[in-house]
C-alpha positions as CSV (number, residue, x, y, z in Angstrom):
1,X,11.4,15.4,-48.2
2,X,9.6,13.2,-50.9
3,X,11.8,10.2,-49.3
4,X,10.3,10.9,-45.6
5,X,6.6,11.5,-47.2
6,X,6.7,8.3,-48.9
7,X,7.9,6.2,-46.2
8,X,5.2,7.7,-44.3
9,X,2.2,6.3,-47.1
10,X,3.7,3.6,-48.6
11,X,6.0,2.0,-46.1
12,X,6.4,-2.0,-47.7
13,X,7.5,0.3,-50.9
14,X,10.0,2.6,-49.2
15,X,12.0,-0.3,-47.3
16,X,12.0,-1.6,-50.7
17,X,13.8,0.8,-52.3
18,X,16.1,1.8,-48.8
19,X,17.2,-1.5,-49.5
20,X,16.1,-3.3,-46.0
21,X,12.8,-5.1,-47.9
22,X,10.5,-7.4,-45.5
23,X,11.7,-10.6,-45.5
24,X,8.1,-12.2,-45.1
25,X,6.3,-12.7,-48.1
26,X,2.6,-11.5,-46.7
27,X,0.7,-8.6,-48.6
28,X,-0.5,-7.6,-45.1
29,X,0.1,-4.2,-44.8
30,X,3.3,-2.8,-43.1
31,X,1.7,-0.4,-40.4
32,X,3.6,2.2,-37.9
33,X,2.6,-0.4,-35.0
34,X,4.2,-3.2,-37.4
35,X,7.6,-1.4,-38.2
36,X,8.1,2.1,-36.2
37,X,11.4,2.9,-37.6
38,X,10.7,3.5,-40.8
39,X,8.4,6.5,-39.6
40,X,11.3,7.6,-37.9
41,X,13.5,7.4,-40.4
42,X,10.9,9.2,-42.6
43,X,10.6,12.4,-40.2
44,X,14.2,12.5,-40.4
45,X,14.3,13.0,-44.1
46,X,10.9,15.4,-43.7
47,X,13.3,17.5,-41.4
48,X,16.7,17.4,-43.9
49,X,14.7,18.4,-46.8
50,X,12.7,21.5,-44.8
51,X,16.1,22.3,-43.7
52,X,18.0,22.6,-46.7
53,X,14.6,24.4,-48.5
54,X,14.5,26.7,-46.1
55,X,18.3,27.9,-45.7
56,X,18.4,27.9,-49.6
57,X,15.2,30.1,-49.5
58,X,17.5,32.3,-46.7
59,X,20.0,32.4,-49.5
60,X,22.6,30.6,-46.2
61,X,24.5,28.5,-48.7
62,X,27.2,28.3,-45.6
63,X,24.7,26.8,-43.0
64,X,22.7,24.8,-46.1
65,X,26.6,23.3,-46.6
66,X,27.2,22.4,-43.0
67,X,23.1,20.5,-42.8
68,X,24.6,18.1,-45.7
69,X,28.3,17.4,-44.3
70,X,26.4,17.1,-40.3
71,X,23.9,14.3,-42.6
72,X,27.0,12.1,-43.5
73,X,26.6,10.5,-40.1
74,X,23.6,9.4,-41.2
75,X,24.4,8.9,-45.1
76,X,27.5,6.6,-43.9
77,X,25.5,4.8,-41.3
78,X,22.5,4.3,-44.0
79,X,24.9,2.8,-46.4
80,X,27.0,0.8,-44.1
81,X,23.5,-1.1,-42.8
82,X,22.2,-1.5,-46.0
83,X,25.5,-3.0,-47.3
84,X,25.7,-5.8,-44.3
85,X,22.0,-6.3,-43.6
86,X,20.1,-5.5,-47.0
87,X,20.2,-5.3,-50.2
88,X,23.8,-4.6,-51.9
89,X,22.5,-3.1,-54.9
90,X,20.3,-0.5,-53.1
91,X,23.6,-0.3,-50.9
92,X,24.9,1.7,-53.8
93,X,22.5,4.4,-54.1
94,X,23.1,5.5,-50.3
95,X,27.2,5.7,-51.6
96,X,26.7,7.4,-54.2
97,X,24.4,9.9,-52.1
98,X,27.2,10.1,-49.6
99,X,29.6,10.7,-51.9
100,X,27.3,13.5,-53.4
101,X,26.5,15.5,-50.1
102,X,29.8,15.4,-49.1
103,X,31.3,17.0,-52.5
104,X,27.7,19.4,-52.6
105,X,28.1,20.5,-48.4
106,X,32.0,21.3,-49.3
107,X,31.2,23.3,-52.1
108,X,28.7,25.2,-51.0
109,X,30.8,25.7,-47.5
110,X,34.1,26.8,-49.2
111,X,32.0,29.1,-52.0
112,X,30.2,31.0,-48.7
């Protein structure tokens, strides 16, 4: 959720870290008119974090489980763009992230 909120108020810093920086070098600010996806992007990770907070709330470790393995599409896809268009360092972080929610949505689906 903190991911989504702060592409929503600091975009420039967000794409940043995503590892897909601006490639222009103006300190004009990066508005929703100026790059839509990353508001996208950001009420996609609003809605994965409500998600899992609420199931674990529920106490649905099963259905919290299947949210994280359904987000590898996503994970893979975030990782695999980064790699080829962006940054190869930040590349790594959306991996590793994979990496963990796979292993994390397993476990908590073969524990339920």
């Amino acid at each position: 959720m903190i991911f989504g909120l702060r592409s929503m108020i600091s975009t420039r810093a967000y794409l940043t870290t995503f590892g897909l920086p601006l490639k222009e070098k103006s300190n004009a600010p990066v508005t929703m008119k100026s790059n839509p996806w990353v508001q996208l992007a950001g009420a996609r990770n609003i809605m994965f974090g409500a998600s899992i907070v609420a199931l674990q709330y529920l106490g649905d470790l099963r259905a919290m489980g299947t949210i994280f393995l359904c987000g590898l599409v996503i994970s893979v896809t975030d990782a695999y763009v980064t790699w080829n268009y962006g940054e190869r360092n930040a590349a790594w972080s959306h991996i590793y992230g994979t990496i963990f929610a796979a292993l994390l949505g397993g476990y908590l689906v073969w524990i339920s």
